[in-house]
C-alpha positions as CSV (number, residue, x, y, z in Angstrom):
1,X,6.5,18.8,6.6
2,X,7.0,16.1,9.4
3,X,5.8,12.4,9.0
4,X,4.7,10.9,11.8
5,X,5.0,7.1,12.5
6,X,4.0,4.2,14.7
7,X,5.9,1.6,14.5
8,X,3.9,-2.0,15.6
9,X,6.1,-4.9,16.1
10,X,6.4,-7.5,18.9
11,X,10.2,-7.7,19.0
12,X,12.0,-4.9,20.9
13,X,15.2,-4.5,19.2
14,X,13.1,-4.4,16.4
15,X,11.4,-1.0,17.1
16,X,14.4,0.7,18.6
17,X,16.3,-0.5,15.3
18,X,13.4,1.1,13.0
19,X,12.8,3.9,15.0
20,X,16.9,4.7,14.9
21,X,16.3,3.7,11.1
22,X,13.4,6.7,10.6
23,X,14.7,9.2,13.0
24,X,17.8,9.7,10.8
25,X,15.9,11.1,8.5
26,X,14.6,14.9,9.9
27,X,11.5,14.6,8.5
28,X,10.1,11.8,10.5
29,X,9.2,11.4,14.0
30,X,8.2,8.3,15.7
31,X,5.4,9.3,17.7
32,X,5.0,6.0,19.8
33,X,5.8,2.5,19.6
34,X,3.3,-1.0,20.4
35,X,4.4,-4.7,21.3
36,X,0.8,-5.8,20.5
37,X,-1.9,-5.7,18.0
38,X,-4.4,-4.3,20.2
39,X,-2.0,-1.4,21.3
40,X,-1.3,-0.5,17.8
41,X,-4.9,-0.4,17.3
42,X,-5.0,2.0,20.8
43,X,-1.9,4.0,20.4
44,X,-3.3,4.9,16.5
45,X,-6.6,6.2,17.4
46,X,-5.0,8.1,20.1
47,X,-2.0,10.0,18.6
48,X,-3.4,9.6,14.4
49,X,0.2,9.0,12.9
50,X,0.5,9.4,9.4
51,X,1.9,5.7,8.9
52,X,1.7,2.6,10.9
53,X,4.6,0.6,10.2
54,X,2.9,-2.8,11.3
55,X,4.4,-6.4,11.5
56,X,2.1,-9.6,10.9
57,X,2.8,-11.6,13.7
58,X,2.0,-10.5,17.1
59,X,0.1,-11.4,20.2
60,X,-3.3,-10.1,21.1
61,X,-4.1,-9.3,17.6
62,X,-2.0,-9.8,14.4
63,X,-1.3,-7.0,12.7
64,X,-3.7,-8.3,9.4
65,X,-7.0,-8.1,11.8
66,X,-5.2,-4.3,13.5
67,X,-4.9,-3.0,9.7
68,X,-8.5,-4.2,8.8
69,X,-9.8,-2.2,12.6
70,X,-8.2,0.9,11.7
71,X,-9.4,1.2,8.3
72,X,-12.4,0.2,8.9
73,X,-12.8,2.9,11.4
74,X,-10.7,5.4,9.6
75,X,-12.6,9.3,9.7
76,X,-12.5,11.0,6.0
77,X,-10.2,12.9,5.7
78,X,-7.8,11.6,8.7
79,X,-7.4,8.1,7.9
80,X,-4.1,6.3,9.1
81,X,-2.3,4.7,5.9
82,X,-0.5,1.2,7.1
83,X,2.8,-0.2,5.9
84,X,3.1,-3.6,6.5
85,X,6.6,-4.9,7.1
86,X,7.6,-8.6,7.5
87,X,10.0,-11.0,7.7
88,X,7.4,-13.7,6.2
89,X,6.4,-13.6,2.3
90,X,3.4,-15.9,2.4
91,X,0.4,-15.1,0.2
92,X,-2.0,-15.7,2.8
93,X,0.0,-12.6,4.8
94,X,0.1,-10.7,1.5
95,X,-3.4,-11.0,0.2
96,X,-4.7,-10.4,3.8
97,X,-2.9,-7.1,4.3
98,X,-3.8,-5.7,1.3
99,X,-6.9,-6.4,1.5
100,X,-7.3,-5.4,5.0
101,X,-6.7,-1.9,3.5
102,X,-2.7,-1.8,3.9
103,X,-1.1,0.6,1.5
104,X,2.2,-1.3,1.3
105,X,3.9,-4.4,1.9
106,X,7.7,-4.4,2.5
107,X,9.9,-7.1,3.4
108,X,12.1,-6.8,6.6
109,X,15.4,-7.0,4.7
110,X,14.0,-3.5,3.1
111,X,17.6,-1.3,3.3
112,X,17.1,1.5,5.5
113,X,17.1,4.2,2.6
114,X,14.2,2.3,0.6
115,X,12.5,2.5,4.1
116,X,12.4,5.8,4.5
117,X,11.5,5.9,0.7
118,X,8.6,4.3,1.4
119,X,7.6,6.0,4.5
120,X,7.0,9.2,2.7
121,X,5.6,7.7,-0.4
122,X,2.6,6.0,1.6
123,X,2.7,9.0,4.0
124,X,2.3,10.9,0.6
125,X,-0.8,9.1,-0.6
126,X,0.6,6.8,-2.7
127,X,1.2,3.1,-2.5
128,X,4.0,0.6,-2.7
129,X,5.4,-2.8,-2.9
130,X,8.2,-4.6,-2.8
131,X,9.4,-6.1,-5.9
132,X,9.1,-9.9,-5.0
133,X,5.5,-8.7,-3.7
134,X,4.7,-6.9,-6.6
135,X,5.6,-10.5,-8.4
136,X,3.6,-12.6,-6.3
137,X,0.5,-10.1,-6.9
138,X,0.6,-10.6,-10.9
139,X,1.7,-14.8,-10.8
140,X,-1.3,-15.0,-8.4
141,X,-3.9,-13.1,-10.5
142,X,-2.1,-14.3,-13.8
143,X,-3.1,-17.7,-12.7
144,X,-6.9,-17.1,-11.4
145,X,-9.7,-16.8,-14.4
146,X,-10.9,-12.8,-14.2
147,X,-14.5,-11.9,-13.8
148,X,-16.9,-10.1,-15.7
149,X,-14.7,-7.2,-17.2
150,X,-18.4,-5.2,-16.8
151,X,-17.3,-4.8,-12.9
152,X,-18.7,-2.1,-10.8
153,X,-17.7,1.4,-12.6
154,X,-15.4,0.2,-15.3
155,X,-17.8,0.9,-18.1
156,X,-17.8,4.4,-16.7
157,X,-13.9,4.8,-17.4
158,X,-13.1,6.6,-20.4
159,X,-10.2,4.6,-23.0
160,X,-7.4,6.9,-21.5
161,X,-8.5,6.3,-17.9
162,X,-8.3,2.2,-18.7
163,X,-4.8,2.9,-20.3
164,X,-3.9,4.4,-17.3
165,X,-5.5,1.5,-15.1
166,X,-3.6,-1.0,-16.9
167,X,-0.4,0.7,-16.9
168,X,-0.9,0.7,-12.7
169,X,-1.2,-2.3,-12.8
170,X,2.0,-2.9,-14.0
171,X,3.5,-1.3,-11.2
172,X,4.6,2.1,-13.2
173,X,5.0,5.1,-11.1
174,X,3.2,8.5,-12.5
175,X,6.0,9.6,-13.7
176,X,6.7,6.2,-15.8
177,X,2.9,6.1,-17.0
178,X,3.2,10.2,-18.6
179,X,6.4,8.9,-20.5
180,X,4.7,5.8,-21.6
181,X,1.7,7.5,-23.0
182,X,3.7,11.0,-23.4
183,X,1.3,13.4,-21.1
184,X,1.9,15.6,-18.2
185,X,2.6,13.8,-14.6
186,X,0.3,16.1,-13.3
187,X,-2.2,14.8,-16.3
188,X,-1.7,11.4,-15.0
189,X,-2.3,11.9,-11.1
190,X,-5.6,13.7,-12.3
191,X,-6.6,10.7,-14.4
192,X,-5.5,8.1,-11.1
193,X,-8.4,10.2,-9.2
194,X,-10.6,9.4,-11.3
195,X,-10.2,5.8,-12.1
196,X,-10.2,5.4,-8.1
197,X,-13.2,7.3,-7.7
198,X,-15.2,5.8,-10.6
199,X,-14.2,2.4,-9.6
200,X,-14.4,3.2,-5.7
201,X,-11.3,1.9,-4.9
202,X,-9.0,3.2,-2.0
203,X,-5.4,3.8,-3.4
204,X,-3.4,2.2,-6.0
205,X,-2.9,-1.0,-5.0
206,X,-6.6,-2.0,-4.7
207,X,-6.2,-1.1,-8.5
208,X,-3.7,-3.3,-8.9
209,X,-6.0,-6.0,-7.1
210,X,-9.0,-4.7,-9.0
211,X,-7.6,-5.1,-12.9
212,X,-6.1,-8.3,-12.4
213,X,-9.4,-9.6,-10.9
214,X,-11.1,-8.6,-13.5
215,X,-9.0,-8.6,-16.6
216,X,-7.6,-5.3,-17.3
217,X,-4.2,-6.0,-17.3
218,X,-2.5,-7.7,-19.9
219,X,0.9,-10.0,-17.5
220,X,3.0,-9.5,-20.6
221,X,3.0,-5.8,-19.7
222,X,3.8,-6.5,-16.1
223,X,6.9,-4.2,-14.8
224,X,7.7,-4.4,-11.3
225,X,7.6,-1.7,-8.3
């Protein structure tokens, strides 16, 4: 099954390098291409990619504020997921993405294969960050008190599901998180649904956001995406 992509960036050789980048691989297709913000925010609503791959700096409308317009305004069922891919690794650009709604934060020196990785993986529902993001997200939680651990739905999750919350937030994969408490992968995707749901979170990296804030994951557990 094809992915579809638009890529969002304000530098020119920039697209035509990531488009050449994706459309090596046969199952993407870049679908269009914006210099601005505003055009992302256009050109998204008009041909519903997949993925927006979306830089941070760009005129008319960065592409924080163009993540937080098309998630905002996302339909159930068809909303765009958003990869956010930078040359700058500033909290204020990594905190602001993500919680804009992106589902990934990659750094411009990505290699092309890891790109392509991640494509699919967000395209696929999942989330993903870089490892020197994935660090930044625990030393910045690890150093802010948590709330109240009696958050909005946590008392609702069952022991297993707040395993499996914590284990997310140590940036294991599905596959790492059946190992580590020896259950089916297809147990553990099951048990992600429900912690999301419960909690009413969007995708795995508002977990990640959600058990730091409020306690639920231990840094000495940390592993790194």
């Amino acid at each position: 099954m094809t992915t579809t992509v638009l890529i969002a960036d304000d530098d020119h050789l920039m697209r035509a390098g990531l488009t050449a980048v994706l459309e090596s691989d046969a199952d993407i297709e870049v679908v269009g291409q914006a210099s601005t913000g505003r055009e992302a925010v256009a050109l998204t609503r008009r041909r519903e990619p997949d993925v927006v791959l979306m830089d941070v700096q760009m005129p008319d409308l960065d592409g924080i504020e163009a993540t937080r317009e098309l998630i905002s305004a996302g339909r159930a069922g068809s909303q765009v997921k958003v990869l956010i891919l930078t040359t700058f690794e500033e909290d204020a650009y990594i905190f602001g993405g993500l919680r804009a709604g992106a589902s990934g934060f990659l750094l411009k020196r990505t290699r092309p294969e890891d790109l392509i990785r991640a494509v699919h993986t967000i395209a696929a529902g999942e989330s993903l960050l870089s490892p020197s993001v994935t660090r930044r997200v625990i030393d910045r939680m690890a150093h802010h008190p948590p709330s109240d651990v009696g958050a909005r739905g946590v008392d609702e999750l069952t022991p297993r599901e707040r395993e499996v919350l914590e284990l997310l937030a140590g940036g294991l994969s599905n596959a790492e998180i059946a190992t580590e408490l020896v259950i089916e992968e297809s147990t553990v995707k099951t048990h992600v649904k429900r912690v999301l749901m419960k909690l009413g979170l969007r995708d795995r990296v508002q977990a990640v956001i959600f058990a730091y804030e409020n306690g639920l994951a231990p840094t000495q557990r940390a592993a790194y995406y």
